[in-house]
N, C-alpha and C positions, 0 to 999 in steps of 0.2 A: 532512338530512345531504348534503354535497356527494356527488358522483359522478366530483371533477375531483381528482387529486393531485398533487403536483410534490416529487419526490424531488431534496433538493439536495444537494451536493457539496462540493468542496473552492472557496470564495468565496462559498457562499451555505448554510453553516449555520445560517441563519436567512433571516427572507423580511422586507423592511426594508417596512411599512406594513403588514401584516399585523394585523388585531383580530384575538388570541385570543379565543373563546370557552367552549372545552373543550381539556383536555388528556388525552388517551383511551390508555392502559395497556390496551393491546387483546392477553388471551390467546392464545397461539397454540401447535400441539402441538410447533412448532419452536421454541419458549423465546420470548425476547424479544426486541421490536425495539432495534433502533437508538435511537431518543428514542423518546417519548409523542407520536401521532401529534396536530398541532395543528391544531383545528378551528377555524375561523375564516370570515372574513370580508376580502375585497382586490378591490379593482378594481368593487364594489360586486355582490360576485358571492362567495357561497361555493367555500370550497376546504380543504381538505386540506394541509399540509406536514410533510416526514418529511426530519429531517437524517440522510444515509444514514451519515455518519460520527460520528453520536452528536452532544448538548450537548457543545460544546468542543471538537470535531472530535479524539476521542480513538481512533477506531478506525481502526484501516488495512485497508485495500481488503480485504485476504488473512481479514481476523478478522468481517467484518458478515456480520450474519444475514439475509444477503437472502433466506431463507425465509420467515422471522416476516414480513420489512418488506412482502413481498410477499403474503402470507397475510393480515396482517393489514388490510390494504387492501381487499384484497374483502369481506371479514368486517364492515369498514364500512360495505358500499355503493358503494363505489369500480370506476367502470367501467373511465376513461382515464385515464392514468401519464403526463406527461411527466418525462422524468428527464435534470436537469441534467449536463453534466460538461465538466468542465475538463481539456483536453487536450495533449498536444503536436504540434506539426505535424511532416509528414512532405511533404506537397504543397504548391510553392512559391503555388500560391493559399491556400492557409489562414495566412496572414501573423497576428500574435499580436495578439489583442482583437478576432478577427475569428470570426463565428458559420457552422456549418454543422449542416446535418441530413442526418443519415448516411443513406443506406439500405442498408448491408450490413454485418455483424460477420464477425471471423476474432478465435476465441478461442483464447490462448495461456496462459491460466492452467492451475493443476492444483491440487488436494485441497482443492478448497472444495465443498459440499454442494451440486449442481448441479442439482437435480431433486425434484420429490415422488413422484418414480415410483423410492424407494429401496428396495423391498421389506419395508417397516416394515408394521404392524397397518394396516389400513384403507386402505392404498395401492394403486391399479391402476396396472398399466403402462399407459405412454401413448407413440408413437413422434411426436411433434407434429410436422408439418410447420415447416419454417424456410426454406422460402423468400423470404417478406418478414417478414423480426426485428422492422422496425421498422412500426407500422400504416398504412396509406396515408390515413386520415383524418386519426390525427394530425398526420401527415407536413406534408400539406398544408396543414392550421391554422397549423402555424408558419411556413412559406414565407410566406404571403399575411399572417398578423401583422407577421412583418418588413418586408415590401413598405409596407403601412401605415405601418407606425413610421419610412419611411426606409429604413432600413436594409437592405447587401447579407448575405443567407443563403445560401451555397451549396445548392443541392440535388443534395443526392446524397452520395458519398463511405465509403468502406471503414474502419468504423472496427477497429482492434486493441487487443486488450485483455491487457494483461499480468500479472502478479501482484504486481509491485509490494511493498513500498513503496520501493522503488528506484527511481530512474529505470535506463533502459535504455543501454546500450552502443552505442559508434558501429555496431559489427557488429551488433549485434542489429536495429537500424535499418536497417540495409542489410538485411536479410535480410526485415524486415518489409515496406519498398519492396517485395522484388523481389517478393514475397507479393499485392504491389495496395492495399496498408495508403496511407491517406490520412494518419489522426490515431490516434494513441497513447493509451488512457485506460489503468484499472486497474478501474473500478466496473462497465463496461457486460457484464458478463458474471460471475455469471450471472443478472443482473438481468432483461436481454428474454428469455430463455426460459425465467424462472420466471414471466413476466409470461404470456407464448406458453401457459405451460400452464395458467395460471388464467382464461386465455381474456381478459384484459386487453387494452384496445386502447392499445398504450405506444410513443412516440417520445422519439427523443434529440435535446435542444438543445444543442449541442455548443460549446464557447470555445476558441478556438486561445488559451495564455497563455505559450507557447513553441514556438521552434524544438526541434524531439527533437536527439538529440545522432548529433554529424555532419552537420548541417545548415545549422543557426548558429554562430554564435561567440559569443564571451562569457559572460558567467558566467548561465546558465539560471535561477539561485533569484534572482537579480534580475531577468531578465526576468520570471519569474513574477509577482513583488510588483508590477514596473510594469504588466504585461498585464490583471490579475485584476480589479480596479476597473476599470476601460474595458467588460472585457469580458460582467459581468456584469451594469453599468449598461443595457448591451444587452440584458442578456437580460430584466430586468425589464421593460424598455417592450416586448419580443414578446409576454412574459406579458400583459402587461395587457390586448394586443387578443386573444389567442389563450384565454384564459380564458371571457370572454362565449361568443365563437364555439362553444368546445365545450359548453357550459352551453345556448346556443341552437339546437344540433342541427347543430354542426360547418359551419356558414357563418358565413364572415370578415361584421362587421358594423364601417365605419366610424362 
């Protein structure tokens, strides 16, 4: 069983080369995931994928059971999480089909299940540090993948996470700026601190596929459809070198 997973998003509910070998209905006390987590075979390297927004992309950000998705992960073996997302930008270098990796969250959602430390049967409180949300190993797998493949990865950058399934307001935008917010998602939260608490080593590959509003002009759900392909063709070829490297003990291998 792999030990690598890649939770994908809105452009990659599905991982395009992927050999299925098992499709795993993996119990969990928090009900059930997302899809049947697909065990497989890509890159000539075992892996894991979990479409976070269900077969069909039918759940919206505010309704996924990132308990289960994340529960159920470890339950298989699962050490390291990268988890894809599709963003809006807010920082004039994240220009749209363009990739970063965050290292900071400011979470702005509310009444989503944020924790296993909820005082249910068999739960301990846990007060988890969050000073780095996102892991420094896997951080660094995808910068140096990208570097590889070509390609510019920002490192670094504040990501905000909102509730969605809205997009945001020009003010709310402004306010997230004034906040240090780089890129706009809706899924990374509470994704890395349910990851944080199962002691998951989990980073975010992030796709700029819009300007956030207030930013740009033009009609955004078109920029999206034009951004999305560009942007995840990218992120497949970071996968491809960053997959080995973590599978071979988290060095980039040309």
């Amino acid at each position: 069983m792999s030990t690598i997973a890649v939770i994908g998003g809105t452009g990659m509910d599905a991982w395009p080369g992927l050999e299925v070998k098992r499709r795993l209905e993996v119990p969990t006390p928090y009900g059930n995931t997302s899809a049947p987590l697909l065990q497989g075979r890509i890159y000539d390297c075992d892996a894991i994928f979990l479409a976070r927004h269900g077969e069909g992309h039918k759940i919206p950000p505010h309704s996924i059971n990132y308990r289960a998705n994340l529960w159920a992960l470890r339950e298989v073996g699962v050490t390291h999480v990268i988890g894809i997302g599709a963003v809006g930008a807010i920082a004039r270098w994240f220009e749209p089909g363009a990739l970063a990796v965050p290292s900071d969250i400011i979470d702005y959602t509310w009444g989503r299940a944020h924790t296993y430390s909820d005082g249910g049967a068999g739960s301990q409180l846990q007060h988890i540090e969050f000073n780095a949300p996102y892991a420094a190993s896997v951080r660094s797998v995808l910068l140096e993948s990208a570097q590889l493949a070509g390609l510019s990865a920002h490192d670094g950058g504040v990501h905000g996470v909102t509730q969605g399934p809205r997009l945001e307001s020009p003010a709310e935008v402004r306010r997230m700026r004034q906040d240090g917010c780089d890129m706009i998602g809706m899924t990374g939260m509470p994704e890395a601190a349910l990851a944080a608490e199962l002691e998951l080593a989990y980073g975010c590959l992030a796709v700029s596929v819009n300007w956030a509003a207030g930013i740009g002009s033009g009609d955004i759900h078109g920029e999206i459809h034009r951004s999305i392909e560009i942007g995840m063709s990218r992120v497949r070829s970071v996968l491809e070198r960053a997959l080995p490297a973590l599978i071979g003990g988290l060095q980039v291998v040309e």
